[in-house]
VOGU-3710 file (C-alpha; in Angstrom, 3 decimals, decimal comma):
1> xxxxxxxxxx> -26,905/-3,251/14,676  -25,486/-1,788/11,769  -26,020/1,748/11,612  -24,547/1,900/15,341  -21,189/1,652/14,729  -19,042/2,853/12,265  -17,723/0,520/9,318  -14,051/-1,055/10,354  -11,573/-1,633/8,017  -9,788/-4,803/8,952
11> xxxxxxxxxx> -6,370/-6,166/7,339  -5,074/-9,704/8,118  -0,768/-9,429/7,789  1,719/-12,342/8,091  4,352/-14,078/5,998  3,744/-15,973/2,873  2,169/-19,576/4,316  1,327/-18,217/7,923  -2,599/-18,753/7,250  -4,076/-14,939/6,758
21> xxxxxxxxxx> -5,918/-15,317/3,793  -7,765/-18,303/5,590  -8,676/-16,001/8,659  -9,772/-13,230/6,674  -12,287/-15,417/4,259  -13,496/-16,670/7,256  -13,782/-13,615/9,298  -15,708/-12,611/5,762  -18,003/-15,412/5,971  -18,762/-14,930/9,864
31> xxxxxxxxxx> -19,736/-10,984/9,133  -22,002/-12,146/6,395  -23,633/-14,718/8,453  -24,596/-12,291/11,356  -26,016/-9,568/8,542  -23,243/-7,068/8,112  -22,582/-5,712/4,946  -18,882/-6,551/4,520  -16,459/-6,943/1,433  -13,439/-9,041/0,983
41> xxxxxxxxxx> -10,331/-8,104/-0,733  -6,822/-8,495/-1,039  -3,268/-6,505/-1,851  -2,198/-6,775/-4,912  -4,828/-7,475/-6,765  -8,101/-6,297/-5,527  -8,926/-4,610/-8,626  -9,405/-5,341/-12,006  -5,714/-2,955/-12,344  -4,628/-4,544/-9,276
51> xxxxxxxxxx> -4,900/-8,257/-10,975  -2,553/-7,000/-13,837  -0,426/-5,481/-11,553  -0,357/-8,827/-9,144  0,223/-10,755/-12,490  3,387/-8,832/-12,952  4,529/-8,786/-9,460  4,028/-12,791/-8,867  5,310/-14,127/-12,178  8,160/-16,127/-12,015
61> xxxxxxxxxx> 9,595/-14,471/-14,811  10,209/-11,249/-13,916  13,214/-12,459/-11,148  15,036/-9,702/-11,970  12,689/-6,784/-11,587  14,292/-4,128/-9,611  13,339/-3,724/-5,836  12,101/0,148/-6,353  10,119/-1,501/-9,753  8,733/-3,360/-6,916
71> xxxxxxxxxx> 7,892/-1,013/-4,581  5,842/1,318/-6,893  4,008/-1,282/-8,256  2,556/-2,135/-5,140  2,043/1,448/-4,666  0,363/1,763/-7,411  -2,001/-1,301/-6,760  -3,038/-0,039/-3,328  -3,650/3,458/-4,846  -6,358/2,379/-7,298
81> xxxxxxxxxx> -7,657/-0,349/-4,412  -8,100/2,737/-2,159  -9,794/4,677/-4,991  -12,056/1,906/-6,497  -12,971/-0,651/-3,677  -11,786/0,477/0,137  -12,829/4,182/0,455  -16,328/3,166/-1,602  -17,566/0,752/1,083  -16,429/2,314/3,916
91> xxxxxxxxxx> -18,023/5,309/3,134  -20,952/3,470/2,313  -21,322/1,419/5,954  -19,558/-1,751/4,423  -16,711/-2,799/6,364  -13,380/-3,766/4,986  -11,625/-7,226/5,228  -8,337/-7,059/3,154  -5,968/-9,966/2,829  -2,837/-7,624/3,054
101> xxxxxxxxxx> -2,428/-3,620/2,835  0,199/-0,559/3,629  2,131/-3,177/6,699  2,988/-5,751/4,459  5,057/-3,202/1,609  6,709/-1,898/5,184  7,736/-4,806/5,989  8,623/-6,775/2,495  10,189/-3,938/1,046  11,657/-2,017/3,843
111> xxxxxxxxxx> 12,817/-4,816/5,662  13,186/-7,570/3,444  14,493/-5,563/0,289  16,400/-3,022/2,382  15,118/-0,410/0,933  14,767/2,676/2,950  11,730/2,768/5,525  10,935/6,245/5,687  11,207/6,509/1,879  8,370/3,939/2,028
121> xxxxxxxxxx> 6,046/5,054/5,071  5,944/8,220/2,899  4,671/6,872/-0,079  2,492/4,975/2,070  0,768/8,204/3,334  1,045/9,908/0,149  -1,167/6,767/-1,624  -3,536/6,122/1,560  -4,039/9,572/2,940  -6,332/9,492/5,998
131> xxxxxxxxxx> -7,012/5,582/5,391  -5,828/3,086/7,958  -6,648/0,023/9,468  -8,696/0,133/12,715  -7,506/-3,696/13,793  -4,605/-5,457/12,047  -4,017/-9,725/12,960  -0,903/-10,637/12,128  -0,261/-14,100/12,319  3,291/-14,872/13,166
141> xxxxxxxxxx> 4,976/-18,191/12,809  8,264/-19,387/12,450  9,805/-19,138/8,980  10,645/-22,872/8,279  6,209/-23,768/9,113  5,525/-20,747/6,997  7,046/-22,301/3,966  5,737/-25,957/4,962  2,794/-24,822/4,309  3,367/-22,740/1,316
151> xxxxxxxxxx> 1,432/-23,805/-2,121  1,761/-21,525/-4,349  4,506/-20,776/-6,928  5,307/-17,587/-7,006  8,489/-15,258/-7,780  8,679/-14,630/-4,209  9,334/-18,297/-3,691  12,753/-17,510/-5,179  13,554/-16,158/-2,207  15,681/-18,398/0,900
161> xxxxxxxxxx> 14,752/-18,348/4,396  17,010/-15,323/5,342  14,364/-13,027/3,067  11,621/-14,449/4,942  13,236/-14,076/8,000  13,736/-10,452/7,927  10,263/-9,855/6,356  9,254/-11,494/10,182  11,412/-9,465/12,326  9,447/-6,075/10,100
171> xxxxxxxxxx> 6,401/-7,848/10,932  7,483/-7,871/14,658  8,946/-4,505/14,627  5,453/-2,727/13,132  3,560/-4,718/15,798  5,550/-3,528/18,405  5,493/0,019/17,015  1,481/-0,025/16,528  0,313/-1,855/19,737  -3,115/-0,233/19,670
181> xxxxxxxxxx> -3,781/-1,271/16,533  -2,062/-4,664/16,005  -2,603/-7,827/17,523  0,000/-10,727/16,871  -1,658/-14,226/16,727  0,101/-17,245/16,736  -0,225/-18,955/13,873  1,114/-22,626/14,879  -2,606/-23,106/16,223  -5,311/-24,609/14,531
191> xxxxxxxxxx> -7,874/-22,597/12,336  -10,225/-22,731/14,882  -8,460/-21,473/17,622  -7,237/-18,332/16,026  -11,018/-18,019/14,085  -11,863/-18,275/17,509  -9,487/-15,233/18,748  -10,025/-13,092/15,821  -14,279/-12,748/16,599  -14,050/-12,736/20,017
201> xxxxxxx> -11,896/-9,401/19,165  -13,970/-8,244/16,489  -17,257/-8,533/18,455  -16,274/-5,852/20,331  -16,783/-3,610/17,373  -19,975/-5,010/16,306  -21,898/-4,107/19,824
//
């Protein structure tokens, strides 16, 4: 089964609290279970670098980091993830499952930060070159549920609803933009139903 298809690199895209990381371990785990090498990872930190880089980003402390500190931080994370752990396996027949990649600085940073888009889908192709998702879920939710379900504390929980709320609208506006390659999920259903959604999709890929 494997060596008739190509290995996909799949990234899983929402707001913090929509459910993603949950739908791409499981996704993970399903791939596994039917015998296809896969690999799991997640922007920022899905490399050793990445870690101290996602250390720096989510730390409560640093609230007054500057927006373009941001932005090349996470630039640099997804350069070395590219380098060390995505390009790698899918060069090697392993497919890619990321929790997060090039959408989610898009629409954080160009639409919640303000800082300019085309500044940013620039950097994006400079760092990612011919790498791109061939299926993106992003599960979409309403703001206020998002942050219901939220655990973790994190500098971005510094941020009010209006932050999050324009970090949904990017969200919407990529997936409108990239129809072909992004499918919106809603994320108010259970984690079966959208499990269930997300396979049916993928299975397509696998035969």
């Amino acid at each position: 089964m494997n060596g008739k298809r190509k290995a996909k690199f799949i990234t899983f895209e929402g707001i913090d609290g929509c459910g993603k990381s949950t739908q791409a371990k499981r996704l993970f785990e399903h791939l596994k279970r039917i015998g296809v090498p896969a690999k799991l990872t997640l922007e920022p930190g899905g490399t050793h670098i990445g870690s101290l880089i996602r250390n720096i980003l989510l730390d409560p402390e640093n609230k007054h980091m500057d927006y373009m500190t941001e932005l090349f931080l996470y630039m640099a994370d997804r350069s070395q993830h590219i380098k060390e752990v995505i390009a790698p396996c899918l060069n090697n027949g392993i497919w890619v499952i990321s929790d997060r990649f090039y959408d989610a600085t898009v629409a954080y940073q160009g639409f919640g930060r303000g800082i300019d888009k085309e500044f940013i889908e620039m950097l994006n192709k400079k760092v990612c070159q011919d790498i791109q998702p061939d299926i993106t879920f992003l599960l979409d939710c309403p703001v206020k549920v998002a942050m219901e379900r939220k655990s973790k504390n994190d500098r971005f929980d510094q941020e009010d609803l209006l932050f999050y709320q324009k970090v949904r609208e990017g969200y919407l506006y990529i997936a409108e933009k990239y129809q072909k390659r992004v499918i919106v999920l809603d994320a108010t259903r259970s984690i079966y139903e959208i499990e269930k959604v997300v396979l049916k999709i993928v299975k397509n890929y696998l035969f």
